[in-house]
Structure formats: structure tokens, C-alpha cells
C-alpha positions in Angstrom: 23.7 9.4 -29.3 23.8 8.6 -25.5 24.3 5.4 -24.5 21.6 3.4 -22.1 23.4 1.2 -19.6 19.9 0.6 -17.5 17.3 -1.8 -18.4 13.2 -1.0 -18.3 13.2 -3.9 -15.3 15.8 -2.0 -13.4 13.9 1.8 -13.8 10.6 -0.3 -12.8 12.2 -1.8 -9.7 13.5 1.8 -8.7 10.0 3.4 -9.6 8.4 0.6 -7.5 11.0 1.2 -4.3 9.8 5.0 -4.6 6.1 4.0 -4.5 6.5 1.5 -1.6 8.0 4.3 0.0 5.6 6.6 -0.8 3.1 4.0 0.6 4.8 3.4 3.6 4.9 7.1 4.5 1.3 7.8 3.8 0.8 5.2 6.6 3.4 6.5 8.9 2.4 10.3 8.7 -1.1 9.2 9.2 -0.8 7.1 12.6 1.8 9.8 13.7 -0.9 12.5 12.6 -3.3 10.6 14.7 -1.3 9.9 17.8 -0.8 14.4 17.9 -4.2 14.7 17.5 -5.1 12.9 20.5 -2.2 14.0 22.7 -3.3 17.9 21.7 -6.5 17.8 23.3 -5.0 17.0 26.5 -2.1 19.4 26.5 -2.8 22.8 27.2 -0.5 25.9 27.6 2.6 27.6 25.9 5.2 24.5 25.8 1.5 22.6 23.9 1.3 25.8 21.2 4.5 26.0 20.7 5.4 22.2 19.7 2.2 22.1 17.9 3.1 25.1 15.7 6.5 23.3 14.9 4.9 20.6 14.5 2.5 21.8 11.6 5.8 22.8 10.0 6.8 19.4 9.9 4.0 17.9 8.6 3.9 20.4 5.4 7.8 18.8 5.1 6.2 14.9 5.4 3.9 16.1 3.2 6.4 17.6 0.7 8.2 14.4 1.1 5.1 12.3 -0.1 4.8 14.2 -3.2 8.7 14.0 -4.3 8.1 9.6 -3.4 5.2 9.9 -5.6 6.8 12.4 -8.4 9.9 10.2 -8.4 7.4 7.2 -8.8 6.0 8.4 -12.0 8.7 10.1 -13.3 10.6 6.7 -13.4 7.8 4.6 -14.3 7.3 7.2 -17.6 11.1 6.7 -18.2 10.5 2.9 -18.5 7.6 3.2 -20.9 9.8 5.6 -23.0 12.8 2.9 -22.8 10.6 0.0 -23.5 8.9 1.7 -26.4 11.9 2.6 -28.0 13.3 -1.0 -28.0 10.5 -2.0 -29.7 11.5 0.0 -32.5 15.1 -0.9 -32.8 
């Protein structure tokens, strides 16, 4: 039988650290969304398509990011539950 070392408190802290994160991103990939969406209207030419098609790449990869904070988030927050719940029946 494998031994747990880690208490439901500590997985809880680490499940809340991803979700802050996740939180914090949201907000960050949102203003920085917003601040290339008003520069791109005044930007015309190649040098504007060209950072603007590397820049949609990027924000698939925040977006991809989001989704691991919030996977991680649940993920550990189900591994609590599971930890907790078998205490209670020891």
C-alpha cells in the first residue's frame, strides 16, 4: 500500500495557488487582448499582419495555459476530497 506523506490542507493550498493563477491570467490575457485590439485598428500593413498572425498563435498558447491552471485546479481539489474521504474511513 503506498504511503501518503501530504495532507488534504496541503493539496487544497496547491489546488487553490493553481486557481489564483488561473484567475490571474484570465485577467491578464484579457487587458493584453484588449490593449491588441485597439493598437490593430491603427496599424496597417505587412510588419501589422504579420505580428498579429503571431500573435493569434500566442493567445491559443495563453489560452492553452488557462485550461492546464484550471485542469490542475480540479484535478487537485478531486485528489483532496478522495484523501479526505478516505481518512474518514480509517
Amino acid at each position: 500500500m503506498a504511503k501518503i506523506l501530504v495532507t488534504p490542507e496541503e493539496i487544497d493550498k496547491a489546488s487553490k495557488l493553481f486557481r489564483d493563477s488561473f484567475d490571474q491570467s484570465e485577467t491578464m490575457v484579457t487587458k493584453l487582448n484588449s490593449t491588441m485590439a485597439s493598437m490593430q485598428g491603427q496599424w496597417e500593413g505587412m510588419t501589422q499582419t504579420k505580428f498579429f498572425q503571431q500573435y493569434d498563435q500566442a493567445k491559443r498558447e495563453m489560452e492553452n495555459y488557462k485550461k492546464m491552471l484550471d485542469a490542475v485546479s480540479i484535478d487537485l481539489a478531486a485528489i483532496s476530497k478522495r484523501f479526505r474521504d478516505a481518512d474518514l474511513q480509517n
